[in-house]
C-alpha positions in Angstrom: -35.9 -47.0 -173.3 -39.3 -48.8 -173.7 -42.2 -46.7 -174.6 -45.2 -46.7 -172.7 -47.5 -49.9 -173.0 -44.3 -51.4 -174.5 -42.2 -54.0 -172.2 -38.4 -52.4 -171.2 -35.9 -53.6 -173.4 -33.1 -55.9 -172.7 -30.8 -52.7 -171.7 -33.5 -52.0 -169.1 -33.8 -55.5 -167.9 -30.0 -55.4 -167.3 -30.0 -52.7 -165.6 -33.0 -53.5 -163.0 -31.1 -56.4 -162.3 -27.5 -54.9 -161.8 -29.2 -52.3 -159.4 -31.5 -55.5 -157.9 -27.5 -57.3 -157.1 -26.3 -54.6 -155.6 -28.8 -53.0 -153.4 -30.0 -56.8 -152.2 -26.1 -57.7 -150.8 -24.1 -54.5 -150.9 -25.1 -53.1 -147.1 -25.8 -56.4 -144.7 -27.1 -54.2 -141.6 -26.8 -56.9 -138.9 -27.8 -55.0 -136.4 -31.0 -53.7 -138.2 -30.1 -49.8 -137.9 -32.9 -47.3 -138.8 -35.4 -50.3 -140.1 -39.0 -48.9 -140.6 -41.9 -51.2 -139.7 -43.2 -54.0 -142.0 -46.2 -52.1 -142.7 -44.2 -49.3 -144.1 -42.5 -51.9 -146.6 -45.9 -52.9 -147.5 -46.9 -49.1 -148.3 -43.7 -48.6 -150.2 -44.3 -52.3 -152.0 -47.8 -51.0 -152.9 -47.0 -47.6 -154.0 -48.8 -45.5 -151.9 -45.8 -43.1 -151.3 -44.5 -41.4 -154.1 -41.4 -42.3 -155.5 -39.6 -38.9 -153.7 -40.6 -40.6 -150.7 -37.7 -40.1 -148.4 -38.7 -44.1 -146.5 -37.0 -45.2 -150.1 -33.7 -44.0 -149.2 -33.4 -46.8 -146.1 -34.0 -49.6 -148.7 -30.6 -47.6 -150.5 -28.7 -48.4 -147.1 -30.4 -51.5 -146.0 -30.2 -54.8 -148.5 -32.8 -56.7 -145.8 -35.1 -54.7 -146.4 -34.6 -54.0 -149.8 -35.0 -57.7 -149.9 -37.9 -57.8 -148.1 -39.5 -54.6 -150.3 -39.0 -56.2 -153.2 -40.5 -60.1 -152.6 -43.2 -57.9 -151.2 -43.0 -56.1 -154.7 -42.8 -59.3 -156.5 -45.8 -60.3 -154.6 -48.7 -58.4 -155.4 -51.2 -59.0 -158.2 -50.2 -58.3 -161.8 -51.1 -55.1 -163.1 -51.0 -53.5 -165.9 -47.7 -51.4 -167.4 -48.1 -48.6 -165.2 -46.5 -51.1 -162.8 -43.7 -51.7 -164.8 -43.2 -47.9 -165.5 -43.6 -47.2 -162.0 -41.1 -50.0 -161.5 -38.4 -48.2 -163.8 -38.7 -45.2 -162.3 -38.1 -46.7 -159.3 -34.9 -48.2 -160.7 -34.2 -44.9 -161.8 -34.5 -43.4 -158.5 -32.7 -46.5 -157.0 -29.6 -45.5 -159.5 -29.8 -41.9 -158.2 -29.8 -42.5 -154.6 -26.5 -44.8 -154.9 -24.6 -42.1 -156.8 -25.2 -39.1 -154.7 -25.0 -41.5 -151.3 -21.4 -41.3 -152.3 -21.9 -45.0 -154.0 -21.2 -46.8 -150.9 -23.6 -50.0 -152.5 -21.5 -49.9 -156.0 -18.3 -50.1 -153.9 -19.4 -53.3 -152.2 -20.6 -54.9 -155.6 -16.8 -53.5 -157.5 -14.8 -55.2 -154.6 -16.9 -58.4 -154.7 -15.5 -58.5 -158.5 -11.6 -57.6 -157.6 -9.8 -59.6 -160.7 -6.8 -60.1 -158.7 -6.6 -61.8 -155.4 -3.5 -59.7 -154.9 -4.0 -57.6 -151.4 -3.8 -54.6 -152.1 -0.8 -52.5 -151.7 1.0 -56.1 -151.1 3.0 -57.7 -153.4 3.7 -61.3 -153.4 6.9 -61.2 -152.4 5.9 -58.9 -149.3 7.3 -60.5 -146.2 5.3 -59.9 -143.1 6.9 -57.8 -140.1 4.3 -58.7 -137.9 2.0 -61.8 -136.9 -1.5 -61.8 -135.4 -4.5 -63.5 -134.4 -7.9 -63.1 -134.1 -10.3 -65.3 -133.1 -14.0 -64.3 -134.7 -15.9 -67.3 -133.4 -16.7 -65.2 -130.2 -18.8 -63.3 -132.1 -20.8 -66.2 -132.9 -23.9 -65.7 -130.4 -26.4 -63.2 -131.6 -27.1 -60.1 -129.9 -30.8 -61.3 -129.6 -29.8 -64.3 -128.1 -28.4 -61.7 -125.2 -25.3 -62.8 -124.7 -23.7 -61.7 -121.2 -21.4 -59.0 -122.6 -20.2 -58.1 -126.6 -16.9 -59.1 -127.3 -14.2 -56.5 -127.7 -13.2 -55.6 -130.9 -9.9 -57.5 -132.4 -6.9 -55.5 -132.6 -4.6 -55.3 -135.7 -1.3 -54.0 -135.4 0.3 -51.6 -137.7 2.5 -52.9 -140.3 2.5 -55.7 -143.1 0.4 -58.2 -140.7 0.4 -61.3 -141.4 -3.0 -62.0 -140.0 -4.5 -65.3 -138.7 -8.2 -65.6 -139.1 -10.3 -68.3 -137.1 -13.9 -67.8 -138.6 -17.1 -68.3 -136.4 -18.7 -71.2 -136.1 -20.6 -72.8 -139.4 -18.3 -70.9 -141.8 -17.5 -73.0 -144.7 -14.2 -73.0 -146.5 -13.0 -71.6 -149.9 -12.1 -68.5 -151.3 -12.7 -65.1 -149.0 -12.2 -61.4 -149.5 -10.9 -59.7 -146.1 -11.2 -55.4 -145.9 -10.7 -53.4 -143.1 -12.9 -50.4 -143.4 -13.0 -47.1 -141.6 -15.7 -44.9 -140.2 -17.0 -44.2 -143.9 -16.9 -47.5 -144.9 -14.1 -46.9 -147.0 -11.4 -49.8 -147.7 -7.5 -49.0 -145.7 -6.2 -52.5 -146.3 -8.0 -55.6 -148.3 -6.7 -58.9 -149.4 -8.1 -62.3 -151.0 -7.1 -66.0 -149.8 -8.4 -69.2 -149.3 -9.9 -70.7 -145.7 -9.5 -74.0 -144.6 -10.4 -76.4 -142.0 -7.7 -76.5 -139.5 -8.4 -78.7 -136.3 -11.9 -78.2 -136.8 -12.0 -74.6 -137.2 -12.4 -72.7 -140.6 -9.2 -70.8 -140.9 -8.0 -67.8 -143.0 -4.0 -66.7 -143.2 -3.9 -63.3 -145.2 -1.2 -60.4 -145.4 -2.4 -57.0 -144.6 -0.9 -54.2 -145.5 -1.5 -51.4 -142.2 1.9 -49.1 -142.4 -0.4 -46.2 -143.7 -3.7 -46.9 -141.6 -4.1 -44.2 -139.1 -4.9 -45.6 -135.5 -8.3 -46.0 -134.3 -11.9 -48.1 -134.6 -12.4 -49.6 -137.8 -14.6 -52.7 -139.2 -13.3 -55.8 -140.6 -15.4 -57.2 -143.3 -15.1 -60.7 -144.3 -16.9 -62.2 -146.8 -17.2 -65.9 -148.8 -17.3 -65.9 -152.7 -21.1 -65.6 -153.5 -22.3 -64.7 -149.4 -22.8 -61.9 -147.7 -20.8 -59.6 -146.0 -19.9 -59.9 -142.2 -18.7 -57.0 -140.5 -16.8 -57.3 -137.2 -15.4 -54.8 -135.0 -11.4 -54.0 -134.9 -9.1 -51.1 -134.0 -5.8 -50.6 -135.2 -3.2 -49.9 -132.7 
């Protein structure tokens, strides 16, 4: 570790940026749960809470405003290395927060970096027992755009599923990572395949493995290589 007065050395530097990766993608918050005002951001930006500050443990939960903290971080003057102290043990504190949160962020950024595209617990050969499909472009309007009603979640049946996935509007093609995701935002099913454009609609056909999901509400995340996370309402019945 760098000394005071001394700039953080290239294991430092790695891991600011590692923590920087996962807390700016690793928890989407669409709806915008829990987020403080922008002048908080600003006080936490300009270090007038203390680091045990509990306001720091939404930016844990919440990669917009983390995003937001940190260009609001990266915008102030240059100081002098009591900044960049400050700005380790923030990293420091950023590390802690994910490991006794129960490293919900680090298990977005691991399954962003699955090897294999192999679903999990399906093997190639797996024949699906089952066909569905669910049609994601309804949930294409915004809530703030106040839609008449929200959609009902889509409904996956249990078994191997073969699973047809017509994306919302404006999604582009290539490779995606699909995980259905219960209360805790732990993974019951995932898979990797490729989308394509089929009669004008960005399409997904994956294999799901459900025989051991217990019924009841769960979240299916979808996600491009190299985007975001969207989460979309589902039960499995």
């Amino acid at each position: 570790m760098a000394h005071a007065g001394q700039p953080p050395d290239d294991d430092e530097v790695r891991v600011g940026d590692d923590i920087d990766e996962v807390l700016s993608r690793a928890n989407p918050n669409p709806e915008r749960v829990g987020c403080p005002p922008r002048e908080t951001l600003v006080g936490l930006a300009r270090r007038v809470q203390p680091l045990g500050d509990p306001a720091y443990e939404h930016l844990v939960k919440c990669s917009p405003c983390y995003r937001e903290f940190r260009a609001l971080q990266e915008s102030l003057p240059a100081q002098t290395t009591r900044r960049s102290a400050w700005s380790r043990g923030w990293m420091a504190v950023a590390a802690g927060a994910i490991l006794v949160a129960g490293l919900t962020a680090a298990w977005f950024y691991r399954t962003a970096e699955l090897p294999s595209s192999e679903p999990t617990g399906v093997s190639q050969s797996q024949i699906a027992e089952l066909r569905t499909e669910l049609d994601l472009r309804k949930y294409s309007v915004l809530r703030s755009e106040q839609s008449a009603d929200t959609p009902e979640p889509v409904t996956l049946p249990i078994g191997v599923v073969e699973v047809t996935l017509l994306l919302p509007v404006g999604s582009e093609p290539g490779e995606y990572e699909i995980q259905v995701l219960d209360s805790d935002l732990k993974s019951k099913a995932a898979a990797r395949s490729a989308a394509e454009i089929r009669d004008f609609v960005t399409t997904i056909r994956v294999t799901l493995d459900l025989r051991a999901v217990p019924t009841g509400a769960y979240q299916l995340a979808v996600r491009r290589d190299g985007d975001n996370w969207r989460m979309f309402p589902a039960r499995v019945q």
